[in-house]
Z-matrix of the N, CA and C atoms (Angstrom, degrees):
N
C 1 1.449
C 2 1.525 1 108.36
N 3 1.401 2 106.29 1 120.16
C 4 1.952 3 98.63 2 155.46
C 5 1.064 4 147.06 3 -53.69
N 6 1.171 5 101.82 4 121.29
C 7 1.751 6 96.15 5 -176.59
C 8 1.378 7 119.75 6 -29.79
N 9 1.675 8 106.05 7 -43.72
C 10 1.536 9 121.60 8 -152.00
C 11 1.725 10 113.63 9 -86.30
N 12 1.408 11 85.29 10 17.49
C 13 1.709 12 113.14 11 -161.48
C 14 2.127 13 103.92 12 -105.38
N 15 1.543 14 92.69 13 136.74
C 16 1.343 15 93.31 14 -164.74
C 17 1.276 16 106.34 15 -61.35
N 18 1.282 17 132.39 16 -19.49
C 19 1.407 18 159.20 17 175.60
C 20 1.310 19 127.26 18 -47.97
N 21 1.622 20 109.27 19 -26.85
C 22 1.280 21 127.78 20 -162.24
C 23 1.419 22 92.99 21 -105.65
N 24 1.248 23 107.41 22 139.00
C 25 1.868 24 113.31 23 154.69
C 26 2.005 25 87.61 24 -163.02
N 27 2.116 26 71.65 25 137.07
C 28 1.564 27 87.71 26 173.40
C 29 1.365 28 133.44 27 -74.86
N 30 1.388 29 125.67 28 12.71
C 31 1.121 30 141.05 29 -157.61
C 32 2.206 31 96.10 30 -108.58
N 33 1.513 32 91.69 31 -27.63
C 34 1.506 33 75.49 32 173.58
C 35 1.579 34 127.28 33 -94.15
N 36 1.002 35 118.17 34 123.93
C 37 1.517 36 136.22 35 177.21
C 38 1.945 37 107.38 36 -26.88
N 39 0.976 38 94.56 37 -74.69
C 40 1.460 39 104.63 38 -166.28
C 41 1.750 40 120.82 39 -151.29
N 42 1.378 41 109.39 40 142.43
C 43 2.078 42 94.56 41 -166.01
C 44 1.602 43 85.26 42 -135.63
N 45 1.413 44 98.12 43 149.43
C 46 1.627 45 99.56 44 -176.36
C 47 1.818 46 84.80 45 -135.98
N 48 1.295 47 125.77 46 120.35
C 49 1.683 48 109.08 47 156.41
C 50 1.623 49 111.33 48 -95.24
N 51 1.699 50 126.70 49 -172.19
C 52 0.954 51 137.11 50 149.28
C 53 1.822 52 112.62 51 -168.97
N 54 0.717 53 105.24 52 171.91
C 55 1.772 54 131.80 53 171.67
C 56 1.408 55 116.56 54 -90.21
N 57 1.226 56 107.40 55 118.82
C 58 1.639 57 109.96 56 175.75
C 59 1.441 58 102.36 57 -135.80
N 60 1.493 59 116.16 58 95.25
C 61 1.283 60 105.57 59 163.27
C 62 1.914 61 84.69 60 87.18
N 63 1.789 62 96.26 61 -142.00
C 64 1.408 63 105.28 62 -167.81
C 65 1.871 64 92.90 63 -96.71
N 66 1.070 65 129.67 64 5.43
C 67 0.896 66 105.23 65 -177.76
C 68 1.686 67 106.74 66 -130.78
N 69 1.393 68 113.55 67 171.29
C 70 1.595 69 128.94 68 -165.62
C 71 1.698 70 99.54 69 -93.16
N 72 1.138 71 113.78 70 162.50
C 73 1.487 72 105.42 71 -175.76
C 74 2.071 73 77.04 72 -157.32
N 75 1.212 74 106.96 73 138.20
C 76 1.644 75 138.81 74 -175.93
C 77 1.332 76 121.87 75 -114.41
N 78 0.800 77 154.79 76 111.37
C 79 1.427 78 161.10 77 -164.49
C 80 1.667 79 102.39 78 -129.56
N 81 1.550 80 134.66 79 122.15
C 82 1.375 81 128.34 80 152.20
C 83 1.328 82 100.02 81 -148.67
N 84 1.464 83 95.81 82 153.43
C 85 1.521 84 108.94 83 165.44
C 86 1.643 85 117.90 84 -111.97
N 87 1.115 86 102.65 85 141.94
C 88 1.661 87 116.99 86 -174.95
C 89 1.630 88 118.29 87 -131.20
N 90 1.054 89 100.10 88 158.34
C 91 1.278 90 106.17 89 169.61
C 92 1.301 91 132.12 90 -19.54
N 93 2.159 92 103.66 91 -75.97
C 94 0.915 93 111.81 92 165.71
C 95 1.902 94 93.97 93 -160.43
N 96 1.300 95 106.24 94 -176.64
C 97 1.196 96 102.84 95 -157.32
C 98 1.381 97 115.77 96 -91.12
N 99 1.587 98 117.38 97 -9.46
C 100 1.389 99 126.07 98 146.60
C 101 1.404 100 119.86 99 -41.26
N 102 1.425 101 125.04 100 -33.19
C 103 1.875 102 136.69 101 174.54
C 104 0.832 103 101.64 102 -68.22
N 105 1.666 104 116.60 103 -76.55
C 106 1.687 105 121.56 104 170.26
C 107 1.777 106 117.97 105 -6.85
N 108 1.671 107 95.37 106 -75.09
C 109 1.515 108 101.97 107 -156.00
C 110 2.127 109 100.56 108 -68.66
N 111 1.534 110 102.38 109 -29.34
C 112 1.628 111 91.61 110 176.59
C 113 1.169 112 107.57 111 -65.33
N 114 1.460 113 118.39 112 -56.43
C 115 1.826 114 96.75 113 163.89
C 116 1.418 115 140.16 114 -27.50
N 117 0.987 116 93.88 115 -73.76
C 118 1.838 117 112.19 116 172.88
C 119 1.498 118 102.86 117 -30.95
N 120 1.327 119 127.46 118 -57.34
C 121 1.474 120 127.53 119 -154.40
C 122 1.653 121 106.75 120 -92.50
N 123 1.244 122 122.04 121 -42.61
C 124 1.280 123 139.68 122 151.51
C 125 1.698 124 128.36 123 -43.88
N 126 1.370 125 104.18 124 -69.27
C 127 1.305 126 101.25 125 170.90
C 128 2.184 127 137.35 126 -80.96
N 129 1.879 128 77.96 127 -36.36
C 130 1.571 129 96.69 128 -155.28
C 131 1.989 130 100.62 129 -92.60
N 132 1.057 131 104.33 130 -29.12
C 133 1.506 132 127.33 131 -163.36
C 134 2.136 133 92.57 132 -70.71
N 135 1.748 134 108.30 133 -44.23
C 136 1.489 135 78.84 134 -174.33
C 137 1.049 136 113.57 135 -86.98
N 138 1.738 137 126.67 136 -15.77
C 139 1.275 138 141.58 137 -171.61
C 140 1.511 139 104.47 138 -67.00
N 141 1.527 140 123.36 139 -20.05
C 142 1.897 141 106.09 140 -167.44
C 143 1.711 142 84.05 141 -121.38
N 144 1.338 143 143.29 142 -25.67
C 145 1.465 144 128.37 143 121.11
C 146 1.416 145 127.96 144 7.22
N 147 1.808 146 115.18 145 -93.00
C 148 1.311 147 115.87 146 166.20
C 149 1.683 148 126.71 147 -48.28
N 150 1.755 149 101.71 148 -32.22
C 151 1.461 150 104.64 149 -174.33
C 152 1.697 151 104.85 150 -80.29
N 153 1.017 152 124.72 151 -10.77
C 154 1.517 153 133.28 152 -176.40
C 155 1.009 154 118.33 153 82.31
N 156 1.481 155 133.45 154 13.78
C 157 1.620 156 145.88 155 169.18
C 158 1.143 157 112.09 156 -79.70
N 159 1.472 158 114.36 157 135.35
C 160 1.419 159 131.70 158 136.55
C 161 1.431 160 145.10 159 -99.81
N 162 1.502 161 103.11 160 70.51
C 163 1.410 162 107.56 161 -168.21
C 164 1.646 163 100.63 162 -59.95
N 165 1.805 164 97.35 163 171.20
C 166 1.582 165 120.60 164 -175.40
C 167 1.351 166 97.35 165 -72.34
N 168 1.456 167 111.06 166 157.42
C 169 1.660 168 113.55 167 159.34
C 170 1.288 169 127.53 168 -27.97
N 171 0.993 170 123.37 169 174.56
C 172 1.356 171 109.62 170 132.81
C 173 1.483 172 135.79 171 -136.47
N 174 1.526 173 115.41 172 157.55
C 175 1.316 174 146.70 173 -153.83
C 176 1.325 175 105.82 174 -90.05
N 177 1.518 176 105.48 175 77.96
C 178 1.418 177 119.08 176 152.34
C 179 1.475 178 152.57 177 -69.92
N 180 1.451 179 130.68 178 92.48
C 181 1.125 180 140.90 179 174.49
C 182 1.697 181 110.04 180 -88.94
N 183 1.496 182 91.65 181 162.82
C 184 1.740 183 108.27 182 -173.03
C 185 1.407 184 107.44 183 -100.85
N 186 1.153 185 112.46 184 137.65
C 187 1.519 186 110.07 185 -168.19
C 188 1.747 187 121.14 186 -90.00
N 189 0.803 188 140.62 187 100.66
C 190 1.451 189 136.50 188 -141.98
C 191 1.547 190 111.47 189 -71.86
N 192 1.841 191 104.95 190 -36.66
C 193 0.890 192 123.45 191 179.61
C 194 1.467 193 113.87 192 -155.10
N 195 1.370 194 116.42 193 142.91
C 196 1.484 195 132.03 194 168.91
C 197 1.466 196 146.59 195 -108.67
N 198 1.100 197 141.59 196 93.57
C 199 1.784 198 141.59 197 170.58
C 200 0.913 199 104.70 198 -109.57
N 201 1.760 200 97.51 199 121.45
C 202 1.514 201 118.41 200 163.80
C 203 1.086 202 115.43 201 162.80
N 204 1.187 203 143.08 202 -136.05
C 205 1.743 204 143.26 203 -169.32
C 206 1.562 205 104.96 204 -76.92
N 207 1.278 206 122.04 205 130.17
C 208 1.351 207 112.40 206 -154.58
C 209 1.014 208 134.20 207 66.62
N 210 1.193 209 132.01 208 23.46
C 211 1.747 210 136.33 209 -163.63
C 212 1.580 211 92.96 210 -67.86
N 213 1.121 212 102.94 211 -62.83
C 214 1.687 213 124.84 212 -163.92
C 215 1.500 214 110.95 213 -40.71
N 216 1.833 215 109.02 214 -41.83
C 217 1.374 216 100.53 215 175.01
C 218 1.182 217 128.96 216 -79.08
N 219 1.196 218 101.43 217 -7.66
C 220 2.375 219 114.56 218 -169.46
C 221 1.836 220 81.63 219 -111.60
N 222 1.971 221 73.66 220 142.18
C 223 1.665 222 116.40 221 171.99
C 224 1.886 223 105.39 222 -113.69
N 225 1.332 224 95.26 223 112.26
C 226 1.597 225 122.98 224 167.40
C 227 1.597 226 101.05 225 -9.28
N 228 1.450 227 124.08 226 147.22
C 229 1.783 228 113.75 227 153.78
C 230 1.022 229 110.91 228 -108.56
């Protein structure tokens, strides 16, 4: 993803997409879910707006533990 892309914010950890069937399924990890939701409403909210989608909520879990980009700066919960 580009940085220069509305898509991008540095605050998220890591984004995995895929295809299931007819529909997309999203996976990221963030900070915390205060980032998440300013994203979401900020970035993602006018983009599926203009596109005429109404995706589902989303299905937030707490991450217990993390490895990967940034490992070093995050402490375990």
């Amino acid at each position: 993803m580009k940085k220069n892309n509305k898509l991008w914010d540095e605050r998220r950890l890591s984004h995995v997409a895929f295809q299931k069937g007819p529909n997309f399924c999203v996976v990221d990890v963030w900070n915390s879910e205060e980032e998440l939701t300013d994203f979401a409403q900020n970035n993602l909210s006018p983009i599926f707006k203009k596109l005429g989608l109404n995706p589902a909520p989303p299905q937030i879990y707490p991450a217990h533990n993390y490895m990967g980009v940034k490992a070093e700066e995050l402490i375990s919960a």
